[in-house]
KETORMI-704480 format. One record per residue (C-alpha): x, y, z. Coordinates in steps of 0.2 Angstrom, whole numbers, plus 2048, in hexadecimal, padded with zeros to 3 digits. Example, Ala and Ser with C-alpha at 12.3 -4.5 7.8 and 13.67 -1.06 7.14 Angstrom:
<rs>
83E7EA827;8447FB824;
</rs>
This chain:
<rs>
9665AD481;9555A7484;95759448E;94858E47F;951594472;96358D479;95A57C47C;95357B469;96357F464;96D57046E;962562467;971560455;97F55D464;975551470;96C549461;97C54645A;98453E468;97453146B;97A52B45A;98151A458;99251944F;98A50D441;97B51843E;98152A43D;98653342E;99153F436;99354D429;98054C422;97954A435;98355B439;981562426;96C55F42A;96E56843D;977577434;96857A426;95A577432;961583441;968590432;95258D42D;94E58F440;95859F443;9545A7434;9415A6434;9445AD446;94B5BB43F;9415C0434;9315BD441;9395CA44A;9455C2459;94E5C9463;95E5CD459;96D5CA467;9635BB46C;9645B2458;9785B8457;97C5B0467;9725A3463;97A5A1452;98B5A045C;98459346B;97F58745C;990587451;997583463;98E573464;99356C454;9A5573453;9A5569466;99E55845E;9AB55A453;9B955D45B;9B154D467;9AF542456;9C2545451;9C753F463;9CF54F466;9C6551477;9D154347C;9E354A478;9E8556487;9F1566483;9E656B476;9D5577474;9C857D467;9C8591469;9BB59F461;9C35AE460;9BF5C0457;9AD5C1457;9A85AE457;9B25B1465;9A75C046E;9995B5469;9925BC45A;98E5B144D;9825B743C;97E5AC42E;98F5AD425;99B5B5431;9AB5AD431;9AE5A043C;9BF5A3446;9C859444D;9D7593456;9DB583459;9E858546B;9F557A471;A02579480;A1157F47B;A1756D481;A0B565474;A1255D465;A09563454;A10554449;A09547454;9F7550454;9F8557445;9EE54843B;9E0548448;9E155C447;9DE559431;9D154F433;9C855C43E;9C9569433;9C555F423;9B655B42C;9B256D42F;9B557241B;9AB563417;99C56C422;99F57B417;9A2586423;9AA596422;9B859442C;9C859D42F;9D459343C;9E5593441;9EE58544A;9FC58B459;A04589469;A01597476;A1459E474;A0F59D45F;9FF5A6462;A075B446D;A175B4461;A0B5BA451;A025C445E;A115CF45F;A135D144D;9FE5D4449;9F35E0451;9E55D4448;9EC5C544F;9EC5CF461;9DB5D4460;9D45C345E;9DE5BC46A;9D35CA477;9C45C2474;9C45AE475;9B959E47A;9BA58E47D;9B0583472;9B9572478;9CB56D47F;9D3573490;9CB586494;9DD58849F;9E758B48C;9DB59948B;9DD5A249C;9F159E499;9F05A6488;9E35B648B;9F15B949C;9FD5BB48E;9F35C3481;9EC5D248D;A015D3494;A0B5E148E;A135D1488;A085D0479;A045E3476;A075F1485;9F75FC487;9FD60A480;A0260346F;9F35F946D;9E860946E;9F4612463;9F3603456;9DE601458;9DC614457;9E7614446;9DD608441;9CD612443;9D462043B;9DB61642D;9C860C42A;9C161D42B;9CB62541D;9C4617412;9B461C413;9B862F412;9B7632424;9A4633421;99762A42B;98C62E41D;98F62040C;98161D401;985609403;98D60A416;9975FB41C;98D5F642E;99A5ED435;9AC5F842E;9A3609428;9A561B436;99A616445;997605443;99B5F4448;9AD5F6447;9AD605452;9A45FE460;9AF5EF45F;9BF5FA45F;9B960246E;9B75F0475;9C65EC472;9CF5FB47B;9C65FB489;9CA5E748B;9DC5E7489;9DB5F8495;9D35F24A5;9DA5DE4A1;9D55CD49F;9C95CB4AE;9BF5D94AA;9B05CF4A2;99F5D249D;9985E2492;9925EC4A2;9A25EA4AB;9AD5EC49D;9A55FF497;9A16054AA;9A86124A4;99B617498;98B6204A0;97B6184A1;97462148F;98461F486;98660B48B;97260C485;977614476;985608471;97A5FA474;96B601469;97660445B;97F5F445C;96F5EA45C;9695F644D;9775F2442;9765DE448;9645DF440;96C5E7430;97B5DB42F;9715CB432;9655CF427;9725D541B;9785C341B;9685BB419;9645C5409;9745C4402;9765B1403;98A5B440B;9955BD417;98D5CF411;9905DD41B;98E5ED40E;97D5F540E;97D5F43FB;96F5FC3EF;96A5EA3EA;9665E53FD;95F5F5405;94C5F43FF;94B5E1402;9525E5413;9495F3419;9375E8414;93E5D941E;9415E642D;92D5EB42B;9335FE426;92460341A;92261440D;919620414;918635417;92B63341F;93262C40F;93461A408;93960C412;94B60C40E;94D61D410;94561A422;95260C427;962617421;95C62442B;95A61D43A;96C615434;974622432;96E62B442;97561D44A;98661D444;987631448;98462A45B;98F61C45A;99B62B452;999635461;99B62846E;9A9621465;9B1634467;9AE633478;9B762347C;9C8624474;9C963747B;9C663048B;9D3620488;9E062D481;9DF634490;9E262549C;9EC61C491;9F8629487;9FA635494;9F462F4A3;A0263A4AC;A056474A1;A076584A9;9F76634A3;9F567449B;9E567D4A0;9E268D497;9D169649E;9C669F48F;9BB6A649A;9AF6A24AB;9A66924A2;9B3689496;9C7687496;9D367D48C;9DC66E494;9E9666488;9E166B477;9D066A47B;9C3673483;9B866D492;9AB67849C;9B167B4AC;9A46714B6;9996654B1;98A6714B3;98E6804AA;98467B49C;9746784AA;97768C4B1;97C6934A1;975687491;97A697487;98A68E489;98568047C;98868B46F;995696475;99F688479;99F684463;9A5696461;9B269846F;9BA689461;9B7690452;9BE6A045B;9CF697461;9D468C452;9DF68345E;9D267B467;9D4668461;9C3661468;9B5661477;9BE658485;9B3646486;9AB64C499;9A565C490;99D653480;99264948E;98E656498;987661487;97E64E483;976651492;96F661493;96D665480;95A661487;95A67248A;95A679479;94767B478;93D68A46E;94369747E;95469247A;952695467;94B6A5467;9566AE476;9606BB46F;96F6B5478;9716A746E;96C6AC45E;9796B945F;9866AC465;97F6A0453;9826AF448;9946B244F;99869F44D;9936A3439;99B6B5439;9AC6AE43E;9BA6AB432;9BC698435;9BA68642F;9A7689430;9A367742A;9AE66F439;9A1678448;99167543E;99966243F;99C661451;98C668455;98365E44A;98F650453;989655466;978658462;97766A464;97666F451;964662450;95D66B45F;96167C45B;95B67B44A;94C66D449;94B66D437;95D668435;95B65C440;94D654436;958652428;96664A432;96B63842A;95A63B41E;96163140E;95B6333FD;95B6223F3;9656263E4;9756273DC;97463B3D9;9756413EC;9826353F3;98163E405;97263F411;96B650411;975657420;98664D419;98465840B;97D669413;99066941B;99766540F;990672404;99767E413;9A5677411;9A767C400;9A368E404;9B168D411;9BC688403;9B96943F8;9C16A1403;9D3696400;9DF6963F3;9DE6843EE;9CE6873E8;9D068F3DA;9D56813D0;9C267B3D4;9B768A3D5;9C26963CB;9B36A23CC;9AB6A03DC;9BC6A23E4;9BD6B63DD;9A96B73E0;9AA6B03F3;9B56C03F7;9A96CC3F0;9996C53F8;9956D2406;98F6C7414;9976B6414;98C6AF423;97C6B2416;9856A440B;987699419;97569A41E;96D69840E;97A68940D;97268141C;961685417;962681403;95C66F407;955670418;94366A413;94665B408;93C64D40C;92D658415;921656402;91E6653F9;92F66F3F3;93C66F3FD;9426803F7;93468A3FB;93168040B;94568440F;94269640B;934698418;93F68F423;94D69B422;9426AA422;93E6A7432;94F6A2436;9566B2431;9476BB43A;94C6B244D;9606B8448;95A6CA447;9606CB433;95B6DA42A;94D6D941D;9596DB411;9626CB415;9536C1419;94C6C4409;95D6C03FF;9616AF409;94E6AC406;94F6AD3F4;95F6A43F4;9576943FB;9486973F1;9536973E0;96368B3E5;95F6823D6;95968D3C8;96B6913C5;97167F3C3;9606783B8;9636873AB;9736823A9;96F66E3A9;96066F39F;961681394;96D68538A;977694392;97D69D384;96A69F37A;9696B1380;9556AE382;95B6A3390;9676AF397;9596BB397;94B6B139F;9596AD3AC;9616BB3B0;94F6C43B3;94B6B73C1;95B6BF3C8;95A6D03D2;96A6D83D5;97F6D03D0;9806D03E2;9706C13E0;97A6B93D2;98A6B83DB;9826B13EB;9786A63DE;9896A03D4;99269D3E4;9826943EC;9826893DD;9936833D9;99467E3EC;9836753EE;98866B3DC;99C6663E1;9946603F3;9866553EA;9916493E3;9A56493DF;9A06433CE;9936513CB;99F6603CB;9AE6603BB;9B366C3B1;9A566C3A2;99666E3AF;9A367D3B6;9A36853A3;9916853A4;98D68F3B3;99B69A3AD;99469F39E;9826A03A7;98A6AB3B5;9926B43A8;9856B839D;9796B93A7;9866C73B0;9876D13A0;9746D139E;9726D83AE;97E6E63AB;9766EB39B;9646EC3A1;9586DE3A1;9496EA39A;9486E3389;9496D1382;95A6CD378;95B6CF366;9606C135D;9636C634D;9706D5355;9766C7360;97B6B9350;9816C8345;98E6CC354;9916BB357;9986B8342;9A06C8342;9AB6C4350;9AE6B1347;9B06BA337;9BF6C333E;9C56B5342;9C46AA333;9CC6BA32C;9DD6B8333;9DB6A732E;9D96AC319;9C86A7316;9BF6B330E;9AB6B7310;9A46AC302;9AD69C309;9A66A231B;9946A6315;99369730A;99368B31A;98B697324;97C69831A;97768731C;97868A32F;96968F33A;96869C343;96B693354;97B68D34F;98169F353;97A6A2364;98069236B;993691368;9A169F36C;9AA6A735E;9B869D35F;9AF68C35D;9A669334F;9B5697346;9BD68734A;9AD67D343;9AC688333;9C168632F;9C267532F;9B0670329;9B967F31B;9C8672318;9BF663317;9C665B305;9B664E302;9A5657308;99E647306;9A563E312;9A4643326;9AE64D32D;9B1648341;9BC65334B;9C165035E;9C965A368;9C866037C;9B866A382;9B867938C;9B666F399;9C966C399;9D465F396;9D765B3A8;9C76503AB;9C7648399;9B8652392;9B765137F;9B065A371;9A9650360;9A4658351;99C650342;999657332;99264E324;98064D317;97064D321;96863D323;959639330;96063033F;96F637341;970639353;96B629356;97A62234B;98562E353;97F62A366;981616361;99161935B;99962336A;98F616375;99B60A36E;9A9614371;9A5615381;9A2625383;99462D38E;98D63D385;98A64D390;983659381;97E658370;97B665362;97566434F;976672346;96E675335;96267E328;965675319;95F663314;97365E30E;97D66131E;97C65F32E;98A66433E;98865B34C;99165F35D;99365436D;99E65437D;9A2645385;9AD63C392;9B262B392;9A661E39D;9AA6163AC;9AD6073A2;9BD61239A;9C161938A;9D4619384;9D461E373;9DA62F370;9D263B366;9D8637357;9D2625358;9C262A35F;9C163234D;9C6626343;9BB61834D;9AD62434D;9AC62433C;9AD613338;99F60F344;995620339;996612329;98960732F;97C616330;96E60F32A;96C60433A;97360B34A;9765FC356;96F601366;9805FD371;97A5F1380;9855F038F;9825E939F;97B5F63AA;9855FB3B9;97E5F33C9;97B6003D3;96F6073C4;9635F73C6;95E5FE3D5;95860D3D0;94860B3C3;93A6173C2;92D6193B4;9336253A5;92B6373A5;92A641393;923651392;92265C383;91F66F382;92267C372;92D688371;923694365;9326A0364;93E69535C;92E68C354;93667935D;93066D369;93766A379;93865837F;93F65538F;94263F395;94363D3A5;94862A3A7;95561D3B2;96661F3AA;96D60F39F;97860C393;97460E381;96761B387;96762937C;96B61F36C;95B617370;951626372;95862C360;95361C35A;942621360;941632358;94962A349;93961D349;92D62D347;93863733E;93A64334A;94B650347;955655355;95C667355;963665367;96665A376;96B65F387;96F650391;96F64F3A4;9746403AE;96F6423C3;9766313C8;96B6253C3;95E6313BC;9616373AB;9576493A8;95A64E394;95365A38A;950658377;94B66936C;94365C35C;93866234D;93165B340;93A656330;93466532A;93A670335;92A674341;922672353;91B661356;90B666353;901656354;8FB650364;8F963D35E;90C63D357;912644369;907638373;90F628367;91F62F36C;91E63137C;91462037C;923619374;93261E37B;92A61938E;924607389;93A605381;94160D38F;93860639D;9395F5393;94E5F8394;94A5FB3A7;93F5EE3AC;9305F83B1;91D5F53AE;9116013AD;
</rs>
């Protein structure tokens, strides 16, 4: 610590000692020193300050009034006893609302009761100061007794100061504590390295959350503090000082962990200056506010947040690596330090010794550098292999320099990458490691652009090269049994596709050029051509994985935002595609990219849909593709096969007919056979046509994931939808697809699937029916449901977009809103059309996280186009001014 910044930091301790006893306020004198250094330290913060400096700073300060203290309660004069830091007040570190952890030490020959009022008052005083402390009060024998019991406890008890009292009860108790009286070696590591694994598991074992955890999240804080703590109860208690203490650590990677640390010091500190308390979450509400306090800025790299995860996540990935390198290196010296060792050579360069692979010298890599890539296929050749031995993971860190254009375009390694993705293994595990070590970011530049780039929303919960393996991963998947209860389909057509490694590289190129401007997918298409072209693939195959990146998405936005059984759409789709061996990679492509997108993105009704598209689109390609469908053909097919059915059922054709007449046309194109004879029997039995009929019942997106169907027949009225939306809104029920059907100004049949929202819905069906039509008696004036928006979703307001095009076939206009979700959304939006008396034929509803993308087929009451371009500017006009009023945006 600078000696100016320690000295303006001493004046609360020296000033309070000058003070008279009948002048001095103690508690407001030492309240006043608190707010003004607290001022101090923040403004130097955010001027820019060195961040070690202002957190040992932060510590040096609470020393000084914790000592007064301690000296105004007389404790000074009682022998036996001292004032202790310990965890990371004890290393220290001290941030605006870290703990405070005391212990309070006597001499096991101290007695407690005759010091225990005197030891009140201190502590009293210390609540009064409104500080956030956490203290316990012991002997040595106590402290080294709870020791034994609690690896926490024997933690803090490695890293400890003397604020005040006798420093010889602090060497007498860390003695103890670093003894194998305490904790032996070997069980501490064991206990810390559980620890690890277990903090790990609660963040999915990912170094990549969308709101990370600085100080407990993969590669941060508590990593490098784990790896502290190892190292000090390994080499003992007078090892002291950070260069001595991780000598073992090479020059880089002691620069590295001290880079990283300082980085997520900034973020934690100014985490808790944002937050107002002890805030160590990177939450959505705090990441804008920090990056601008940090002096990121939008610009052609991205926005400023976006910037400051990056460079976050990049961080931890290092702190990941290093933190690999250490505990191999301590399992080594401290679990089998004498172990007898089995070496297994694999060839001249690399062997296997215990488990894990090392080169066989330290400079294979700088003779052969080929050998930075062979050495990630000799382990996916040998599934034995547990790991890279921690002296061979520093030794490719140091020469993965080599991998420049020369190495990139030699045949020797290109053929040695195409074997690593032509052989039958857990792909997803090597592309990790490589990406782990640095080699998978130099051998391929524009992955390594992408590595820890965030986008900042709710729909892609992964950075960009989180997700690109895991989208890998999912194609490994398929090829297992357990998949099929997933991806039912992509597990049969994963077996078919006749070169597995083209998949894999259209996987690891599908997003590689997000965040360049322009369209990542024909960006990533050029990237992978020449991709292909430096790995000697056919033309064939260039052009197939080409295409693949080029279209990754058209399979999974017809599905979202068409409707996959209009065979118009099946037609226009299926004519984008060249060959069933195009669709298959396409369908397999697709279901992996959206399962590896977000855990919430892939269930069982989004599954229907790309059946049926794949499907269809299937038979369409099989039957020719020369001439557009006809319709009429396809509806009288589609009633036939319902008629049959109805049949068996004893009703006959004038019942059938009657309903069916006052049907459009579309209700036949859109439904399968066996939902359309459903609908007709019991709209058929319904005793009193005059009231509505409401039916629910499981979709076909299953039971399993709580997807439900709602039908609601009953007398036409304008507004319809927006009663209907209202009333499921207060059911709490989010809406994924919505259908009215109808020709006649007396009926209307209206279809939607739904699922309960996060909030929880426990009705059953038949409740749902009976409160759903309850809710249907107040018609005439839909409440619009409010309900506080979730707080992630505050974070994540952008202006509304409606666009409108015509769709001269079926003589409708297509509205598409592309606005933040909230709740009461779409009963607010059929409020709207309701306002202009605008009909809706159809809604297809799309939420992307926080973005909701819905497409609405509307007419007029009349049945026709929107043909007026003042009515669709009013419209659009009004449904941006209500939904961006609901989202707190100016225009």
């Amino acid at each position: 610590m600078e000696k100016s910044l320690r000295t303006q930091l001493r004046f609360a301790k020296d000033s309070y000692a000058e003070l008279t006893p009948n002048k001095r306020d103690a508690l407001a004198f030492l309240k006043n020193a608190l707010q003004e250094a607290n001022r101090h330290l923040n403004g130097l913060y955010k001027s820019g300050y060195p961040i070690r400096e202002l957190v040992l700073a932060r510590a040096y300060f609470m020393d000084q009034i914790l000592s007064a203290l301690w000296s105004e309660c007389n404790l000074h004069q009682i022998s036996g006893t001292a004032l202790l830091a310990v965890g990371g007040y004890g290393r220290g570190e001290l941030f605006p609302h870290s703990d405070i952890d005391l212990l309070i030490l006597m001499d096991d020959e101290v007695d407690l009761a005759e010091i225990g009022p005197t030891l009140e008052r201190f502590v009293t005083s210390l609540w009064d100061l409104n500080l956030d402390i956490g203290h316990s009060v012991r002997s040595i024998s106590e402290s080294i007794t709870q020791a034994k019991a609690d690896i926490t406890i024997a933690t803090n008890l490695l890293e400890t100061r003397t604020i005040a009292g006798e420093e010889s009860l602090r060497s007498h108790l860390s003695e103890r504590a670093y003894s194998d009286e305490s904790w032996t070696d070997k069980k501490f590591f064991l206990a810390k390295r559980e620890e690890q694994l277990a903090r790990h598991r609660k963040y999915g074992d990912t170094d990549y959350n969308l709101e990370p955890n600085v100080k407990t999240s993969p590669g941060c804080l508590r990593d490098i503090q784990t790896i502290g703590w190892i190292t000090k109860r390994h080499f003992g208690f007078e090892r002291t000082g950070n260069e001595a203490t991780y000598d073992f650590l090479t020059d880089d990677e002691f620069t590295m962990l001290r880079k990283g640390e300082t980085f997520l010091w900034q973020l934690r500190y100014g985490l808790q200056m944002i937050a107002g308390r002890s805030e160590n979450r990177l939450l959505f509400d705090h990441q804008r506010a920090l990056a601008t306090m940090l002096g990121y800025s939008d610009n052609e790299e991205g926005l400023s947040v976006e910037q400051m995860m990056q460079k976050y996540y990049r961080f931890a990935l290092a702190l990941g690596e290093l933190n690999d390198v250490v505990l191999q290196y301590y399992d080594e010296a401290i679990l089998h330090p004498d172990d007898e060792e089995d070496i297994r050579p694999l060839n001249r360069r690399f062997q296997v010794r215990n488990d894990y692979i090392e080169a066989i010298n330290n400079q294979v890599f700088a003779y052969q550098p080929f050998a930075l890539i062979e050495i990630f296929l000799l382990m996916a050749q040998n599934p034995g292999i547990k790991g890279i031995r921690a002296s061979t993971i520093r030794s490719i860190r140091a020469h993965r320099h080599l991998i420049d254009n020369s190495f990139r375009n030699d045949l020797a390694n290109t053929s040695l990458f195409m074997e690593i993705l032509r052989t039958p293994h857990p792909l997803h595990r090597t592309l990790s490691s490589m990406k782990r070590y640095g080699v998978l970011g130099n051998y391929l530049p524009e992955f390594g652009r992408i590595i820890g780039k965030m986008q900042h929303d709710l729909f892609h919960i992964y950075t960009v090269d989180a997700h690109t393996i895991r989208v890998v991963q999912n194609m490994v998947r398929l090829r297992s049994q357990e998949s099929q209860k997933d991806f039912p389909l992509g597990g049969r057509l994963v077996h078919r596709l006749p070169k597995l490694e083209l998949l894999y590289i259209a996987g690891l190129y599908h997003d590689i050029a997000k965040g360049r401007g322009g369209d990542h997918s024909e960006l990533g298409a050029e990237d992978v051509e020449e991709f292909c072209k430096r790995h000697h693939l056919s033309q064939r195959d260039t052009s197939l994985v080409a295409w693949l990146v080029k279209n990754h998405l058209l399979m999974s936005m017809t599905a979202q935002r068409k409707d996959p059984s209009d065979p118009e759409v099946i037609h226009d789709f299926a004519n984008k595609i060249d060959t069933q061996v195009h669709l298959d990679y396409l369908y397999t492509l697709t279901v992996c990219d959206i399962s590896a997108t977000n855990p919430k993105l892939w269930n069982t009704w989004r599954a229907a849909l790309l059946r049926q598209l794949y499907t269809e689109a299937k038979r369409a390609i099989r039957l020719g593709l020369d001439a557009p469908p006809d319709r009429i053909k396809w509806v009288e097919e589609t009633q036939s096969e319902a008629r049959e059915i109805l049949h068996r059922q004893d009703f006959d054709d004038a019942q059938i007919d009657t309903l069916w007449n006052t049907l459009d046309e579309d209700y036949f194109l859109q439904d399968s056979t066996s939902e359309i004879a459903w609908q007709t029997s019991v709209i058929l039995q319904h005793p009193d046509p005059l009231q509505p009929l409401i039916r629910v019942r499981e979709a076909r997106g299953g039971e399993a994931e709580g997807f439900l169907q709602i039908m609601v027949y009953q007398p036409s009225r304008l507004g319809q939808f927006a009663a209907i939306t209202s009333a499921l809104e207060a059911l709490h029920l989010n809406i994924h697809e919505a259908r009215i059907s109808s020709s006649s100004d007396t009926y209307s049949l209206c279809n939607f699937v739904v699922t309960p929202s996060d909030t929880g819905s426990n009705l059953s069906k038949d409740s749902i029916a009976i409160e759903l039509k309850q809710q249907l008696k107040d018609f005439d004036d839909p409440a619009i449901i409010k309900r506080r928006t979730p707080r992630q979703l505050k974070h994540f307001a952008f202006p509304t977009e409606v666009t409108f095009s015509n769709d001269t076939t079926h003589q409708r206009t297509v509205m598409e809103v592309i606005t933040p979700d909230r709740p009461g959304l779409l009963a607010r939006i059929g409020g709207i059309l309701l306002d202009h008396k605008i009909e809706l034929v159809k809604a297809r509803i799309a939420t992307l996280g926080e973005r909701v993308e819905d497409v609405f087929i509307i007419t007029t009451p009349e049945g026709e186009p929107l043909s007026d371009p003042d009515l669709c500017l009013a419209l659009r006009d009004d449904l941006c001014a209500q939904l961006d009023e609901q989202n707190n945006i100016d225009h």
